[in-house]
C-alpha positions as CSV (number, residue, x, y, z in Angstrom):
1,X,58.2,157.3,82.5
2,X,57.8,160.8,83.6
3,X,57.9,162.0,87.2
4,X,56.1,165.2,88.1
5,X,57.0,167.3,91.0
6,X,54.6,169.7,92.3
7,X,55.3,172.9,94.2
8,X,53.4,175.5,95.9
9,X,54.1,179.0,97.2
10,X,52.0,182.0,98.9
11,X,52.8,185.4,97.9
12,X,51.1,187.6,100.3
13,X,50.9,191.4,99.4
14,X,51.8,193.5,103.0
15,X,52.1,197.0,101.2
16,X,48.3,198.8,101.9
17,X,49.0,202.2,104.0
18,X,45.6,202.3,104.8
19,X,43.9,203.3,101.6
20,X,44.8,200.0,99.3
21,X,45.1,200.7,95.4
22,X,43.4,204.1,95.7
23,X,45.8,205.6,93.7
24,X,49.2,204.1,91.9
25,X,51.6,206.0,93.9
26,X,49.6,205.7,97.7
27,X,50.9,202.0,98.4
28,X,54.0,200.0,98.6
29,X,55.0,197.4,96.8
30,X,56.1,195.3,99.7
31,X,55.2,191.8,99.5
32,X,55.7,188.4,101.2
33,X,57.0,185.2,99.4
34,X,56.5,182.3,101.9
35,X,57.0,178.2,101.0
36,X,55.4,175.8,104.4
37,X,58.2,175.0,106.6
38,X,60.8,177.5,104.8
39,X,61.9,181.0,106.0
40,X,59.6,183.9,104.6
41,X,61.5,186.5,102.4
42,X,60.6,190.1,102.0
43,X,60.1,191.3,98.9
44,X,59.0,194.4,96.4
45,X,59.3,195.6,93.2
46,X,62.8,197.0,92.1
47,X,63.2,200.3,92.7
48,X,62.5,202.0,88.8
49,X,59.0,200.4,89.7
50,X,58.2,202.5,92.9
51,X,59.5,199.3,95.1
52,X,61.9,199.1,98.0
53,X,65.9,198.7,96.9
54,X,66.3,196.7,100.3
55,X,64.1,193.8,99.6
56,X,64.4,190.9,97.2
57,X,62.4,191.4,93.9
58,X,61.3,189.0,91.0
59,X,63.8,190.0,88.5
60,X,66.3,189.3,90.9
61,X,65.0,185.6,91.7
62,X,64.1,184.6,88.3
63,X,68.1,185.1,87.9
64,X,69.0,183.8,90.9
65,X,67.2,180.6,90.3
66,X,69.1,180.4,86.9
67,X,72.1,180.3,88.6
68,X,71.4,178.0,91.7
69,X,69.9,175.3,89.4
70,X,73.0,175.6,87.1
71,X,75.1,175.3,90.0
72,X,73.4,172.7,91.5
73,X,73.3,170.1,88.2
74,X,77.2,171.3,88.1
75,X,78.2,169.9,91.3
76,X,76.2,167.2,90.9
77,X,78.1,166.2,87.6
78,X,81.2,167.0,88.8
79,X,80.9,164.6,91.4
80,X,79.8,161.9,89.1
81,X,83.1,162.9,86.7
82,X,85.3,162.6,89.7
83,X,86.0,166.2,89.2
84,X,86.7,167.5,93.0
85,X,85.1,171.3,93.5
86,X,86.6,173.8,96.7
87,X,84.9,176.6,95.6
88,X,81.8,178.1,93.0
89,X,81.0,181.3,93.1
90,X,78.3,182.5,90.1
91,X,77.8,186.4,89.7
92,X,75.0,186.0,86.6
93,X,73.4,189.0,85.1
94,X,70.1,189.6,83.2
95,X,69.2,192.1,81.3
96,X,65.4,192.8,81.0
97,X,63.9,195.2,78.7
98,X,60.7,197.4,78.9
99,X,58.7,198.0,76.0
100,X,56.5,201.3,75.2
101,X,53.2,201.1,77.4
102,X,54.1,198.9,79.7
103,X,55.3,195.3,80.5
104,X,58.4,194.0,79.3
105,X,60.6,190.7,79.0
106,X,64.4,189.1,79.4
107,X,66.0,189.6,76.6
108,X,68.8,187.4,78.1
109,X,70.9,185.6,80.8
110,X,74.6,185.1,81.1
111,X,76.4,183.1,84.6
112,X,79.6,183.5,85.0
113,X,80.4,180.9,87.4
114,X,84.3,181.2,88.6
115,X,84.9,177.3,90.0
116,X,88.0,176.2,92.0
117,X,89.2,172.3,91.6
118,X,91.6,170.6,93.3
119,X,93.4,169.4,90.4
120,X,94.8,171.4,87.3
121,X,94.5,168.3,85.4
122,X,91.0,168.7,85.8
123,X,90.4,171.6,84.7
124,X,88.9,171.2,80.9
125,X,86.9,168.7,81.8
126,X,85.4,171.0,84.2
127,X,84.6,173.7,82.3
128,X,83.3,171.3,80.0
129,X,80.4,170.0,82.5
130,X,79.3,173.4,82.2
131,X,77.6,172.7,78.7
132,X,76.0,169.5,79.9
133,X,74.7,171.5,83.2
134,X,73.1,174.0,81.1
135,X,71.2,171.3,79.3
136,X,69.4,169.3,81.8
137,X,68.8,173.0,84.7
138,X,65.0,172.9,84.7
139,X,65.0,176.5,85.0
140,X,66.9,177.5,82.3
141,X,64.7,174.6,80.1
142,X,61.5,176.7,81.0
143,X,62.8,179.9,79.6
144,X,61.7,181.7,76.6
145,X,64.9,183.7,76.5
146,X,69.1,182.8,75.8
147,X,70.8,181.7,79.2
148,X,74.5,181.9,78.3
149,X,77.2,180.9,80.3
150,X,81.0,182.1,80.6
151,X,82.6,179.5,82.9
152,X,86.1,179.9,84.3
153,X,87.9,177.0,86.3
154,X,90.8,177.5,88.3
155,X,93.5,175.5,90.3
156,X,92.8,175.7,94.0
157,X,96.4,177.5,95.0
């Protein structure tokens, strides 16, 4: 049987200097994205949009959230494989392309998660968990574009 989770955010636009939508380039694209009982995070567009190169924007979460979910299923089977992880560290890039008057899409995803085990012996197996990771990340499963992944294990020395 299925389970559904449900979840709810509340993005609230703070970027009106007074005059609102008047004119494209008289308002920022500041914004706020807020989940009850979390920390709020400031956000805009990225900065080839007119938005601030200080805040978190969408492009940037949609790969972030790629990445965590990965990470998180990783662990998750690693633990169950008895495969001991010190360290992950993930620095995924997207590329996203803009198409002739306006709008746009991901053409693509690729993580590149560096992971540190405790035991060389273990190493295959986990880069190998990577594949099976990349299959059940909800994130990457909603996507309409290739997430690819380059995984690279290494003895903790």
């Amino acid at each position: 049987m299925s389970k559904q989770h449900q979840y709810s955010t509340t993005v609230t636009w703070t970027g009106n200097k007074g005059t609102g939508t008047s004119r494209y380039d008289e308002y920022d694209r500041h914004h706020t994205f807020s989940v009850m009982g979390k920390v709020d995070i400031a956000c805009s567009s990225d900065t080839p949009f007119r938005g601030d190169g200080s805040r978190h924007n969408p492009e940037d979460m949609l790969v972030y959230s790629l990445s965590s979910c990965h990470m998180l299923w990783y662990l998750h089977l690693c633990a169950d494989a008895g495969v001991v992880v010190t360290d992950y560290e993930d620095n995924a890039k997207g590329t996203m392309v803009e198409v002739p008057g306006g709008g746009g899409h991901f053409a693509e995803v690729t993580l590149y998660p560096v992971v540190t085990v405790k035991d060389a012996s273990m190493i295959d197996k986990a880069n190998q968990l990577h594949d099976i990771a990349h299959q059940k990340c909800f994130i990457a499963n909603s996507c309409n574009f290739p997430v690819k992944h380059q995984p690279k294990a290494v003895e903790k020395g």
